[in-house]
N, CA, C and O of each residue as an XYZ file, in Angstrom:
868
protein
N    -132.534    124.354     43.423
C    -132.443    123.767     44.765
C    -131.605    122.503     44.722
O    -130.580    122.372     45.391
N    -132.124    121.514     43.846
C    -131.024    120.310     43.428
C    -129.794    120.881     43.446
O    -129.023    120.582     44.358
N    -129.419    121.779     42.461
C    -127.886    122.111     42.409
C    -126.977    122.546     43.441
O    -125.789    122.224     43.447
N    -127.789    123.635     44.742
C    -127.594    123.822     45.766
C    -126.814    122.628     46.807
O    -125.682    122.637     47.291
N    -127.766    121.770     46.903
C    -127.558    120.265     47.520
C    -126.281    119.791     46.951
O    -125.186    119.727     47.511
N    -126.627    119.449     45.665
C    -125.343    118.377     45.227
C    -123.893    119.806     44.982
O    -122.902    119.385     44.385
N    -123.850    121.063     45.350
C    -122.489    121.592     45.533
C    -122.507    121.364     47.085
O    -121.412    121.121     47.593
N    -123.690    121.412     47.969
C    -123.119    121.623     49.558
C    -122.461    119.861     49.533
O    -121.329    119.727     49.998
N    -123.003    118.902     49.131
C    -122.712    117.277     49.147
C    -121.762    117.578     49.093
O    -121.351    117.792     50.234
N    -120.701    117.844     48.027
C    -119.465    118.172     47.280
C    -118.388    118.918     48.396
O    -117.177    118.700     48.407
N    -118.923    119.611     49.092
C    -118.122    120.538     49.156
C    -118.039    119.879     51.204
O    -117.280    120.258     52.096
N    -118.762    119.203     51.227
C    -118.868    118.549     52.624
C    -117.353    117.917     52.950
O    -116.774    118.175     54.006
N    -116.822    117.118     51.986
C    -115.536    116.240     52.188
C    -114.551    117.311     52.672
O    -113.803    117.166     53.638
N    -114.645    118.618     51.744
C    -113.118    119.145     51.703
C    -113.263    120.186     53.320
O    -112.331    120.629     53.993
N    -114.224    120.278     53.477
C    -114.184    121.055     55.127
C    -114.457    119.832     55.970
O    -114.966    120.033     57.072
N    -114.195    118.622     55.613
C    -114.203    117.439     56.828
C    -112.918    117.210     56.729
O    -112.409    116.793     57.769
N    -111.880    117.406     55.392
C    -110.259    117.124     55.443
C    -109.746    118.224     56.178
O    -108.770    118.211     56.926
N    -110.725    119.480     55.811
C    -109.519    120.769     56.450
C    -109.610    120.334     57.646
O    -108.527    119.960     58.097
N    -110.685    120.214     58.496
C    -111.074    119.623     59.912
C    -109.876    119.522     60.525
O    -109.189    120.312     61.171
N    -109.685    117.672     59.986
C    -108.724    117.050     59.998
C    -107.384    117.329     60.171
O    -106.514    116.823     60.881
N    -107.397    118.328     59.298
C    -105.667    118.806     59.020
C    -105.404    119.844     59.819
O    -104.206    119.999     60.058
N    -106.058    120.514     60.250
C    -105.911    121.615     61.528
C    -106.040    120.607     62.606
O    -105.334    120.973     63.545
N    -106.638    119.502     62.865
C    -106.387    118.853     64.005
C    -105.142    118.119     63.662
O    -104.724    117.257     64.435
N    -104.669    118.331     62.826
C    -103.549    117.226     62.848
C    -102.275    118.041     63.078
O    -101.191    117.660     63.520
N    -102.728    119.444     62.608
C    -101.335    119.957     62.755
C    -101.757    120.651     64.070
O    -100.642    120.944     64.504
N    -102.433    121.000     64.775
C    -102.950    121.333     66.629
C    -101.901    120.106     67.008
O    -100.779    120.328     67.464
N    -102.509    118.567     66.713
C    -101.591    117.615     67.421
C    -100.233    117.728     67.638
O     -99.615    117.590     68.693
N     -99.774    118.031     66.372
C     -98.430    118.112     65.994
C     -97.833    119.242     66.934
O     -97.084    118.937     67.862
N     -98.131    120.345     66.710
C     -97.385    121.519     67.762
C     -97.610    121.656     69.096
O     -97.156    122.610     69.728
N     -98.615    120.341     69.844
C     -98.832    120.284     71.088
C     -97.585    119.119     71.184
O     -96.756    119.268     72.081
N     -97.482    118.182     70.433
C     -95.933    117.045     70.526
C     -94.866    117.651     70.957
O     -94.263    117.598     72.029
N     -94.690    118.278     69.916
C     -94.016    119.763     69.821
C     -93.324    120.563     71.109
O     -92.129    120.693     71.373
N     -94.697    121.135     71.936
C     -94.831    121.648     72.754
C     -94.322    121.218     73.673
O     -93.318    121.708     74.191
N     -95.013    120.046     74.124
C     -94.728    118.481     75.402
C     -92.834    118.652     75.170
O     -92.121    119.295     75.940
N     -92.353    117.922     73.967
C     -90.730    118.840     73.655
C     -90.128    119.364     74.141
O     -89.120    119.127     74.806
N     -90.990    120.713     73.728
C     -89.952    122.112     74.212
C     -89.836    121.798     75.818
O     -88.846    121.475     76.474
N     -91.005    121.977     76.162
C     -91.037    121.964     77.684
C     -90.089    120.984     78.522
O     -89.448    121.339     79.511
N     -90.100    119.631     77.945
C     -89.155    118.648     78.437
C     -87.732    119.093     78.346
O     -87.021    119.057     79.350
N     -87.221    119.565     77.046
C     -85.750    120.192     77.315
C     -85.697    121.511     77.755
O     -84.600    122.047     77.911
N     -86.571    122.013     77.940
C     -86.529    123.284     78.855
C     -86.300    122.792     80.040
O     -85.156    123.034     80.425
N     -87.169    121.985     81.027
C     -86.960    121.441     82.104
C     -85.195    121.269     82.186
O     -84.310    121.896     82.768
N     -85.230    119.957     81.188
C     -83.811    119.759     81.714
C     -82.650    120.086     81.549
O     -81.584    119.557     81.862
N     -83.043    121.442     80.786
C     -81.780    122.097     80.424
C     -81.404    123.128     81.689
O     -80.317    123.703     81.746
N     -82.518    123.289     82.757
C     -82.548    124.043     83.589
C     -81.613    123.188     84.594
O     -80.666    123.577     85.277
N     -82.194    121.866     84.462
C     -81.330    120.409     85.395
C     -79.800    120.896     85.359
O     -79.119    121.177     86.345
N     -79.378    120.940     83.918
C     -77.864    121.367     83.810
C     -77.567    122.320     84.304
O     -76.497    122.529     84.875
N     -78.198    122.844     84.210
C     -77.248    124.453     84.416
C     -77.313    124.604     85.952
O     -76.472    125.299     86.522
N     -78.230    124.011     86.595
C     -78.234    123.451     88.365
C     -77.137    122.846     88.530
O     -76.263    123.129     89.349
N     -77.144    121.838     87.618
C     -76.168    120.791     88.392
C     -74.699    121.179     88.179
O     -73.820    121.026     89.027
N     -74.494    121.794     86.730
C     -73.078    122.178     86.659
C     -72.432    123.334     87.106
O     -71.219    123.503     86.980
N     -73.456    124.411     87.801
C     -73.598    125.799     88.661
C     -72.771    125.096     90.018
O     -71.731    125.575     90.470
N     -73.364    124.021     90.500
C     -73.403    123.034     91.773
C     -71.925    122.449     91.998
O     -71.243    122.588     93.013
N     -71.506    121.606     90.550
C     -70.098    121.257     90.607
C     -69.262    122.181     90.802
O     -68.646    122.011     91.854
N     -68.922    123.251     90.140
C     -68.674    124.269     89.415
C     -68.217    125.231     91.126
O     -67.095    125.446     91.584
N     -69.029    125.459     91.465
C     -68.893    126.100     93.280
C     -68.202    124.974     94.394
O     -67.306    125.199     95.208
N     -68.999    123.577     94.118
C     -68.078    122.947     95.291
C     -66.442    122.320     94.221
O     -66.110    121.138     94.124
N     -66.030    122.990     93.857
C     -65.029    122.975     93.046
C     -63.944    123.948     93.313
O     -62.715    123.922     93.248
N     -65.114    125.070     93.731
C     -64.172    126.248     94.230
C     -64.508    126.386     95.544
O     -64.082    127.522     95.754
N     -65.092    125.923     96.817
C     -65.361    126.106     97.367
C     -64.196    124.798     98.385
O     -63.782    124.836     99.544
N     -64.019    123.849     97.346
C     -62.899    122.774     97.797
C     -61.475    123.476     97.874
O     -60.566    122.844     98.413
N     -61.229    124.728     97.376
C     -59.568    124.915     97.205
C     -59.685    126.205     98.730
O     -58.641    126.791     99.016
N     -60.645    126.437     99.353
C     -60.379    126.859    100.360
C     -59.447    126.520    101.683
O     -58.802    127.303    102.381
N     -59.577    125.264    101.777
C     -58.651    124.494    102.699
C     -57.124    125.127    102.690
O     -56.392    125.652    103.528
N     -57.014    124.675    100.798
C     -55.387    124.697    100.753
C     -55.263    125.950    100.729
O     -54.263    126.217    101.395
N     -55.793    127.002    100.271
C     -55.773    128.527    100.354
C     -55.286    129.203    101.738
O     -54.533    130.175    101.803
N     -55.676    128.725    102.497
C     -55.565    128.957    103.840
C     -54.245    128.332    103.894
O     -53.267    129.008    103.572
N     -54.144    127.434    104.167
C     -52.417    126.648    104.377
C     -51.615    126.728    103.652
O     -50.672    125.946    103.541
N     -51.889    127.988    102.813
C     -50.610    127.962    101.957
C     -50.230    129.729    102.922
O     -49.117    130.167    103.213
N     -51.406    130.284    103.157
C     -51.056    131.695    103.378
C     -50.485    131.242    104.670
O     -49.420    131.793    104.946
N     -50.793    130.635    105.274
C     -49.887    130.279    107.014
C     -48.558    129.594    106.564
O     -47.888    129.090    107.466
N     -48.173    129.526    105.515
C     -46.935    128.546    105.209
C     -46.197    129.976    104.424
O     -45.016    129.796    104.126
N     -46.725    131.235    104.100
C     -46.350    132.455    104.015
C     -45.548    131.794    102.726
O     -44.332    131.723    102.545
N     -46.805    131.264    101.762
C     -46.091    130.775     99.857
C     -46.576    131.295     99.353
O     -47.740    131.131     98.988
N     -45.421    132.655     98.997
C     -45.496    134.145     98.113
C     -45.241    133.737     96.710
O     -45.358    134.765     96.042
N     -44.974    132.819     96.001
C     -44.844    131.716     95.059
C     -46.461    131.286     94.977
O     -47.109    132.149     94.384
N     -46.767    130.852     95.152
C     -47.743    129.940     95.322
C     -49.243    130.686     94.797
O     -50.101    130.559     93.923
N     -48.930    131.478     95.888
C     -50.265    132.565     95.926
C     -50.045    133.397     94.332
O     -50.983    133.713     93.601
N     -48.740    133.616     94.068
C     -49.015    134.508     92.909
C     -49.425    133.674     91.306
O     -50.039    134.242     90.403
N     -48.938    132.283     91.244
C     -49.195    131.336     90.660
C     -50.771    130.926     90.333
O     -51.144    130.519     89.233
N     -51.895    131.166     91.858
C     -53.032    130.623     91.654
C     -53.424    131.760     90.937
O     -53.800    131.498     89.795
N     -53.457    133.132     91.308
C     -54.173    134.861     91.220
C     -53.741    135.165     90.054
O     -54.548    135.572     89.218
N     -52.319    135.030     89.727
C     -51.513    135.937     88.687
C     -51.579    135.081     86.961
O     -51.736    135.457     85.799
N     -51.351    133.743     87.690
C     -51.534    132.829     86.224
C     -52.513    132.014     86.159
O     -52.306    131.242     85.222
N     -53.745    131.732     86.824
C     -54.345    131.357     86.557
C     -54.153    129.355     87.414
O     -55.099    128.569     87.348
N     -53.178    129.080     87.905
C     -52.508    127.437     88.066
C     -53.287    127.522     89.266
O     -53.594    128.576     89.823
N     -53.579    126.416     89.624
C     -54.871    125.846     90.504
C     -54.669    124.350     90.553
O     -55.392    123.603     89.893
N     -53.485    123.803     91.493
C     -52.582    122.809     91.754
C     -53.437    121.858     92.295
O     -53.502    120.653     92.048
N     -54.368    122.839     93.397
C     -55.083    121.515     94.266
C     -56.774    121.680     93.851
O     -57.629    121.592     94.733
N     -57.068    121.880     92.678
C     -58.512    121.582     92.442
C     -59.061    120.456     92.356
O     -58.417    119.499     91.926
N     -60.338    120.338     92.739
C     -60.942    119.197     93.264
C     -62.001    119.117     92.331
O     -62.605    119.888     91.584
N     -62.014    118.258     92.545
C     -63.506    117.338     92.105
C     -64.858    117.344     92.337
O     -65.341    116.273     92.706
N     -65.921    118.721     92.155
C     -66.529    119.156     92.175
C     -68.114    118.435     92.046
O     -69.114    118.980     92.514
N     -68.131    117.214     91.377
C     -69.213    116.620     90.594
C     -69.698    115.523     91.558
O     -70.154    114.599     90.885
N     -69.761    115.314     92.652
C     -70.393    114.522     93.577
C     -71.356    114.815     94.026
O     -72.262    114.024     94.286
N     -71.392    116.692     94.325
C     -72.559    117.044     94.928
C     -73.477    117.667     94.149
O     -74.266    118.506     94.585
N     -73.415    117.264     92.886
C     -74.476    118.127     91.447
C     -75.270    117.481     91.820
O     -76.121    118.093     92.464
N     -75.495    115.946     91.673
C     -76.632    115.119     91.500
C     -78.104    115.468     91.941
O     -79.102    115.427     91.222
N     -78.024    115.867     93.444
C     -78.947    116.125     93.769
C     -79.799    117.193     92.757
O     -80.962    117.118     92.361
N     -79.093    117.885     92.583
C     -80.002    119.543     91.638
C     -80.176    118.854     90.237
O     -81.023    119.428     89.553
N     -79.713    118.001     89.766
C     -80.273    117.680     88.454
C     -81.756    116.845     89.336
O     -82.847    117.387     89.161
N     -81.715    115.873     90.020
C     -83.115    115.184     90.414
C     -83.741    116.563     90.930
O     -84.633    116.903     90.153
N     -83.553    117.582     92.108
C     -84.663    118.340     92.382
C     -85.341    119.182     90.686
O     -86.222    120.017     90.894
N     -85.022    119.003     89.456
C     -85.340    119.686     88.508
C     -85.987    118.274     87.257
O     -86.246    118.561     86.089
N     -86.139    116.900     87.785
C     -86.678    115.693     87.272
C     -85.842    115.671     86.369
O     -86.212    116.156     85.300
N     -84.298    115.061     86.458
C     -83.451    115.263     85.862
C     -82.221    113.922     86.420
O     -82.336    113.645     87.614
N     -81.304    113.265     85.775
C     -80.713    112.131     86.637
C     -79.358    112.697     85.750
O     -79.479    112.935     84.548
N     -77.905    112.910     86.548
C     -76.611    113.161     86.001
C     -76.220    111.624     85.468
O     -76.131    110.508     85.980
N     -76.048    112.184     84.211
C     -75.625    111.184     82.917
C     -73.756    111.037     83.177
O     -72.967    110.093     83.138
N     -73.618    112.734     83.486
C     -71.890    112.488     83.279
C     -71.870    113.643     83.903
O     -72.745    114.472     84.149
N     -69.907    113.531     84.287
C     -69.944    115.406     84.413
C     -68.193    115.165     84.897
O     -67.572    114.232     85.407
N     -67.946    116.140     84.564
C     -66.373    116.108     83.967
C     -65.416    117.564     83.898
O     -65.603    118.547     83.180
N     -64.245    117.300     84.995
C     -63.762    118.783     84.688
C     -63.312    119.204     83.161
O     -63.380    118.487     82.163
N     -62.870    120.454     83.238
C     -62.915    121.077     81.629
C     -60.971    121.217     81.916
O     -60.205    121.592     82.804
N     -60.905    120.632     80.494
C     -58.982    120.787     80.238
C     -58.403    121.705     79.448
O     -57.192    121.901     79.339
N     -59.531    122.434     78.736
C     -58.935    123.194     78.067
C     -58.496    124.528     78.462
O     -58.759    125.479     77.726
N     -57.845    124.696     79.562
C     -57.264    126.109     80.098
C     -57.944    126.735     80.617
O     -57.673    127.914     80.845
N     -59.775    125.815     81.223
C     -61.005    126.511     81.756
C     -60.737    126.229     83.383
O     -59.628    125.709     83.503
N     -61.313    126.385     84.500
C     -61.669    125.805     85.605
C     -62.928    125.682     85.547
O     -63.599    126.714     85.540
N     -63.504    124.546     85.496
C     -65.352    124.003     85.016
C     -65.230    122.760     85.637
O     -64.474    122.031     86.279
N     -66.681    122.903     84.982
C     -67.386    121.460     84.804
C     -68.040    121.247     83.730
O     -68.495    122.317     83.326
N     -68.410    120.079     82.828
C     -69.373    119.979     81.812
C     -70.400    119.113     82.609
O     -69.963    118.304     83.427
N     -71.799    119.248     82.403
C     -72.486    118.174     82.981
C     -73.401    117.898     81.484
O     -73.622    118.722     80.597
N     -73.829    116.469     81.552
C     -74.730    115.872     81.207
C     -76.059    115.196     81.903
O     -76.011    114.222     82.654
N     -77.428    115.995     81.456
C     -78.138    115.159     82.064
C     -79.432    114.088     81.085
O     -79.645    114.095     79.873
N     -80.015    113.363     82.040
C     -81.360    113.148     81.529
C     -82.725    113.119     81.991
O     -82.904    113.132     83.209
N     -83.814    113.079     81.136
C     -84.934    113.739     81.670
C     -85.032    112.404     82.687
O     -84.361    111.414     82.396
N     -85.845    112.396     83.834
C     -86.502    111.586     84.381
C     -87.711    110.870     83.952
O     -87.842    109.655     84.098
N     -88.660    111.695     83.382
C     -89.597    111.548     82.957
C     -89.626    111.453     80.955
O     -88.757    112.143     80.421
N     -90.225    110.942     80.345
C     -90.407    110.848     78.683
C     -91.290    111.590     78.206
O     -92.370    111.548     78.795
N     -91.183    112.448     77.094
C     -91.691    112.966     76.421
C     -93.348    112.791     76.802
O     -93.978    113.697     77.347
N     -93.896    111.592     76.459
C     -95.241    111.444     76.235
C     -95.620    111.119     75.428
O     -95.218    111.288     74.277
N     -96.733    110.411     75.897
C     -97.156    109.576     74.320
C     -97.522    111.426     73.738
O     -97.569    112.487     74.360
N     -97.715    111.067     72.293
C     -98.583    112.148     70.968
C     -98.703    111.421     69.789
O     -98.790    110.212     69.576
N     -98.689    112.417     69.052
C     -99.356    111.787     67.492
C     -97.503    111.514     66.930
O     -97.197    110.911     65.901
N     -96.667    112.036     67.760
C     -95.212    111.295     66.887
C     -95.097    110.199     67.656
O     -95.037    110.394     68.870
N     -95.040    108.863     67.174
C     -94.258    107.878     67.366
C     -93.230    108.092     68.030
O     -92.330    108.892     67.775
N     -93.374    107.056     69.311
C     -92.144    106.492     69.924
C     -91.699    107.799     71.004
O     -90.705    107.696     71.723
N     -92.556    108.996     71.005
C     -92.320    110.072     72.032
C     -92.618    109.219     73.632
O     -92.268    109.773     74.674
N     -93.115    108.204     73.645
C     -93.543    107.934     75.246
C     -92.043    106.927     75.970
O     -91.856    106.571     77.134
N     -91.118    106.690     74.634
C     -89.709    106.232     74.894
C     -88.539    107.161     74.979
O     -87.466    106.794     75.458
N     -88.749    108.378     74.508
C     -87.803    109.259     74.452
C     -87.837    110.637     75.693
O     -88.671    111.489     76.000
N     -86.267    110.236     76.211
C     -85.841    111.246     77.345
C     -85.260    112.287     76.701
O     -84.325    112.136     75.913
N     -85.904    113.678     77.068
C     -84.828    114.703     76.935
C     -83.862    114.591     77.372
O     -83.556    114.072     78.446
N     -83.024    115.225     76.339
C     -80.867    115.133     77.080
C     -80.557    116.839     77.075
O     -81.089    117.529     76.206
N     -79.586    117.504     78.194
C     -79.277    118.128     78.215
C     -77.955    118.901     78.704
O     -77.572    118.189     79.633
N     -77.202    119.788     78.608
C     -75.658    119.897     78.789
C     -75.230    121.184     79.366
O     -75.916    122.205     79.335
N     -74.139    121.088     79.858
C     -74.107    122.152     80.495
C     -73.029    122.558     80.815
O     -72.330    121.633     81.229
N     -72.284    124.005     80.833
C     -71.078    124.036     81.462
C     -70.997    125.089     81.967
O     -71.535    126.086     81.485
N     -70.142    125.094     83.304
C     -69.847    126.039     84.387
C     -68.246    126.376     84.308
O     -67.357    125.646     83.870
N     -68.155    127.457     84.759
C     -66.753    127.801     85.042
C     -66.324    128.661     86.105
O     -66.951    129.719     86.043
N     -65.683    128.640     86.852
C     -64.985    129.410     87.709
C     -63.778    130.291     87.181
O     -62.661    130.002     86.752
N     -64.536    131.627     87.413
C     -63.543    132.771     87.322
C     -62.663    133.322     88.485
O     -62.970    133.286     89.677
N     -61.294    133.939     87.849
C     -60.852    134.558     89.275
C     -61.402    136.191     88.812
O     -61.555    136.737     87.719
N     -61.634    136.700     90.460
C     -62.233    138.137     90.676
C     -60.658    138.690     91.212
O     -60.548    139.816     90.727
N     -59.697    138.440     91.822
C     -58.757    139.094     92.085
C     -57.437    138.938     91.035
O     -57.425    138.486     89.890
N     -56.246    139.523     91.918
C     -55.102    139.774     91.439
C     -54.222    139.741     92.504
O     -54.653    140.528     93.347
N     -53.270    139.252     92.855
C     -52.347    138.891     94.163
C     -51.453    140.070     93.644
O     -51.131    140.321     92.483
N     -51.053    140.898     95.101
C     -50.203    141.955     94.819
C     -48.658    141.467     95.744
O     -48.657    141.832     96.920
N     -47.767    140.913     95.400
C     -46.543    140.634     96.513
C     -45.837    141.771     97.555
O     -45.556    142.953     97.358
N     -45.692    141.014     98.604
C     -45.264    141.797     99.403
C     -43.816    142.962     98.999
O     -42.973    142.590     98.182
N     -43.736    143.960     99.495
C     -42.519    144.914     98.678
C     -41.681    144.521     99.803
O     -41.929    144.378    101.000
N     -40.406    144.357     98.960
C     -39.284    143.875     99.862
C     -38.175    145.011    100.389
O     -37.603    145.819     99.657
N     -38.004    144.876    101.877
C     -37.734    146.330    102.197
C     -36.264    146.550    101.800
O     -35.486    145.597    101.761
N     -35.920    147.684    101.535
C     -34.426    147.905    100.979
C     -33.287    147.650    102.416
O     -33.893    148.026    103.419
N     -32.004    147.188    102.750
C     -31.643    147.363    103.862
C     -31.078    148.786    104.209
O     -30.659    149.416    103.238
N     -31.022    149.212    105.066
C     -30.221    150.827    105.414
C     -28.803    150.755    105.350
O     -28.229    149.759    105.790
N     -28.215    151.643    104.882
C     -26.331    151.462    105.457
C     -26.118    151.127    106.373
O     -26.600    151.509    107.439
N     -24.942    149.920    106.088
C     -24.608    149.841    107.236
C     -25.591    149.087    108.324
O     -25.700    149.249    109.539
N     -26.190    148.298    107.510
C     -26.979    147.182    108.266
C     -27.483    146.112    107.555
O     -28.462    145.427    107.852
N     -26.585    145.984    106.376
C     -26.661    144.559    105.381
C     -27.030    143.351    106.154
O     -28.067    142.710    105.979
N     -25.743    142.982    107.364
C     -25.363    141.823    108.146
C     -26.491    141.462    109.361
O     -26.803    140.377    109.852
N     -26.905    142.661    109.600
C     -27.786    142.864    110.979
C     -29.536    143.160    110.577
O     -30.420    143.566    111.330
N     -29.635    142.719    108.852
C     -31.031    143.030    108.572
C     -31.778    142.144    109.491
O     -31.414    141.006    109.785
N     -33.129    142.888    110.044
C     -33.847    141.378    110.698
C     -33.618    141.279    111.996
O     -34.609    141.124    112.710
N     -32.403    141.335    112.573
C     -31.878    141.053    113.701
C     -32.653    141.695    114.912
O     -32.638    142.926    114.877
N     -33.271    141.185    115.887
C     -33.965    141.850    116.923
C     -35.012    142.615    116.456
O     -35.244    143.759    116.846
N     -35.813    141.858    115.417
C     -36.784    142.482    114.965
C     -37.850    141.269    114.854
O     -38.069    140.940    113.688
N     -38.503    140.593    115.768
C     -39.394    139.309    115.287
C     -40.941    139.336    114.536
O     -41.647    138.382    114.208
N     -41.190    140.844    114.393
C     -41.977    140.917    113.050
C     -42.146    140.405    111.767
O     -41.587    141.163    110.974
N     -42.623    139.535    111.252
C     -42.653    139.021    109.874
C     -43.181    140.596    109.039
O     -43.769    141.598    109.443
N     -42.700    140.235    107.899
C     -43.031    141.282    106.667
C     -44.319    140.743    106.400
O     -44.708    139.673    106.869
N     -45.250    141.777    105.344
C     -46.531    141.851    105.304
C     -46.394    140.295    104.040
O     -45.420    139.974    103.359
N     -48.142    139.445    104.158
C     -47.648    138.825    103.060
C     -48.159    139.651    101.371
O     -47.938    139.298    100.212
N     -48.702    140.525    101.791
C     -49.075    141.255    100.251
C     -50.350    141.136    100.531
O     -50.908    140.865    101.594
N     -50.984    141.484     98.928
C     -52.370    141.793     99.078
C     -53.597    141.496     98.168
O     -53.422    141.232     96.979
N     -54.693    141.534     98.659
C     -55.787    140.744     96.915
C     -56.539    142.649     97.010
O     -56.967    143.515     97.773
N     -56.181    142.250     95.332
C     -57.231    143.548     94.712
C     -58.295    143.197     93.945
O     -58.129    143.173     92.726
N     -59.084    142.989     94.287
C     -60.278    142.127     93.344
C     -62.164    143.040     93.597
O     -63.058    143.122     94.439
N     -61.781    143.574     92.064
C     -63.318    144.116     91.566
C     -62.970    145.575     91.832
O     -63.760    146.427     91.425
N     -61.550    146.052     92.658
C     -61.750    147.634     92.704
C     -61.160    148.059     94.401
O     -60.624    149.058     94.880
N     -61.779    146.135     95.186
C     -61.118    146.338     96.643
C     -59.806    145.808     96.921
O     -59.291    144.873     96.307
N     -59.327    146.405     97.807
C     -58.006    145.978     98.130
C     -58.367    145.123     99.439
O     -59.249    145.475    100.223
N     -57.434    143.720     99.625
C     -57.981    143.258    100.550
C     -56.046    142.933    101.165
O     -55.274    142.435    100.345
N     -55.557    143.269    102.527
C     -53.886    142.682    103.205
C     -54.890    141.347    103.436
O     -56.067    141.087    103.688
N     -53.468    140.613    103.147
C     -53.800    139.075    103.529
C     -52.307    138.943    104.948
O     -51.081    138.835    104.935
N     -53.043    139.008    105.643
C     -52.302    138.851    107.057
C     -52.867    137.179    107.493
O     -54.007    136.716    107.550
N     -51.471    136.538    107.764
C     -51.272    135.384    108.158
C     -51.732    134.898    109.517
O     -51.965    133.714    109.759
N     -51.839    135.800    110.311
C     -52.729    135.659    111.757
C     -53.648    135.750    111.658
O     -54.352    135.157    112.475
N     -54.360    136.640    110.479
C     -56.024    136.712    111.114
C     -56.435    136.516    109.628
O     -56.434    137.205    108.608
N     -56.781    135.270    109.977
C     -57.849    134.564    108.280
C     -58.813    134.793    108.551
O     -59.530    134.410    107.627
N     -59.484    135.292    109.433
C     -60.973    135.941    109.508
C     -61.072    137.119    108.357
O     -62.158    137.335    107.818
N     -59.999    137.805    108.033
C     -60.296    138.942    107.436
C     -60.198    138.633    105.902
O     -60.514    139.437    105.025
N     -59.677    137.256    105.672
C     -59.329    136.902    103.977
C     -60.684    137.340    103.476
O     -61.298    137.899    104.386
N     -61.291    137.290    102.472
C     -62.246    137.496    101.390
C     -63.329    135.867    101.538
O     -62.710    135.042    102.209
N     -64.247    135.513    101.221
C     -64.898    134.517    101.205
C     -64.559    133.801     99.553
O     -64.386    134.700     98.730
N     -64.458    132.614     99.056
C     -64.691    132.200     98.588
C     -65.279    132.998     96.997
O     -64.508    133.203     96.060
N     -66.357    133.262     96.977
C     -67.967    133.973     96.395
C     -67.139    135.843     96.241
O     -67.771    136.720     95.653
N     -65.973    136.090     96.756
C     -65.335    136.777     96.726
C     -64.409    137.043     96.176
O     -64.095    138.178     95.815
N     -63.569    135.663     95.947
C     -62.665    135.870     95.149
C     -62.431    134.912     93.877
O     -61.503    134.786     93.077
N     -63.784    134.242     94.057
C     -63.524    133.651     92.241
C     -65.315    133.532     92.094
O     -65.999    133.187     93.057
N     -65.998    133.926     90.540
C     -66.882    134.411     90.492
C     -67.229    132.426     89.770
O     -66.349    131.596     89.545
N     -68.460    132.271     89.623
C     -69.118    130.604     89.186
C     -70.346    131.635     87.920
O     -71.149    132.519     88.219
N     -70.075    131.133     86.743
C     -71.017    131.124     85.935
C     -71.019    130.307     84.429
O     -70.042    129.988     83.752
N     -72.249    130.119     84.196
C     -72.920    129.400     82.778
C     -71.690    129.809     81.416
O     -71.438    130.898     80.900
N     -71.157    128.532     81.168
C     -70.327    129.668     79.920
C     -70.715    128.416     78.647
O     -71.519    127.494     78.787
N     -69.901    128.714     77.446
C     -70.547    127.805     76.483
C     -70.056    126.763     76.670
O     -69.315    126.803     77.652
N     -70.125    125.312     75.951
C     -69.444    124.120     76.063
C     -68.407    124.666     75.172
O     -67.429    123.982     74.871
């Protein structure tokens, strides 16, 4: 019976350390946890906010889109569709802010992309800190998170076909004819869309002809 006692005595410490050490490592992967969740949050912030730039970016070159097709610039148009050049892009990153705060999130930075992309990069930070836990210095530390958007084109500008003249009417092409020629056409995803200079009701929307998504930094 003595011997009984003095092994349970004995053996009392090392299931009061294991205790311990499963609570210590519970603590640890709930720190952990608090973590993940914080840059989860604000990684969601980014990808809001640079989704956000990223559209009113493309949603800004509508203006000139329009005034270039009434200015009938068959140049121009094939330049934005055909090569990719995007003369009058704007500055997209004014109206992110809000979507990083609706996600407890504050825009750190955000910046178009130069490397041959049409984007945005955003930077954000958490609003809120980690939390206190068993790691040190978590109730000072903001999640950071990043993000980048890009605008794709969905079409292809087709130019207008230039009509051959008939014999014998080189001098007189045109003449008593006040019809303009067609300005050509967008083929984008499979549809064909005439871009007629009188009726911009019928152009494509925006969300139509250049696609906004998450790409890597």
């Amino acid at each position: 019976m003595r011997r009984f006692h003095r092994e349970a005595g004995q053996a009392a410490p090392l299931y009061i350390a294991a205790v311990v050490g499963l609570l210590f490592l519970a603590l640890m992967f709930f720190a952990f946890g608090q973590a993940d969740v914080s840059r989860n949050k604000t990684q969601t912030a980014a990808d809001a906010a640079a989704i956000a730039a990223a559209q009113e970016s493309r949603d800004d070159l509508d203006n000139a889109l329009r005034e270039h097709i009434l200015a009938r610039d068959v140049a121009w148009l094939a330049a934005l569709f055909n090569n990719g050049n995007v003369p009058e892009r704007r500055d997209g990153c004014w109206g992110s802010p809000r979507f990083a705060r609706a996600n407890e999130a504050r825009q750190v930075d955000c910046r178009e992309l130069w490397d041959g992309r049409w984007g945005v990069t955003v930077d954000v930070e958490a609003t809120k800190s980690v939390g206190k836990s068993i790691v040190e210095g978590t109730e000072t530390k903001y999640a950071e998170s990043k993000a980048t958007a890009v605008v794709e084109f969905r079409c292809t500008f087709e130019p207008p076909e230039v009509p051959k003249p008939e014999d014998g009417d080189d001098d007189d092409q045109g003449k008593g004819n006040d019809k303009k020629p067609t300005l050509g056409g967008l083929e984008c995803d499979g549809k064909d869309w005439e871009i007629d200079p009188g009726n911009l009701n019928l152009l494509p929307g925006m969300a139509d002809l250049f696609n906004v998504r998450l790409a890597e930094d």
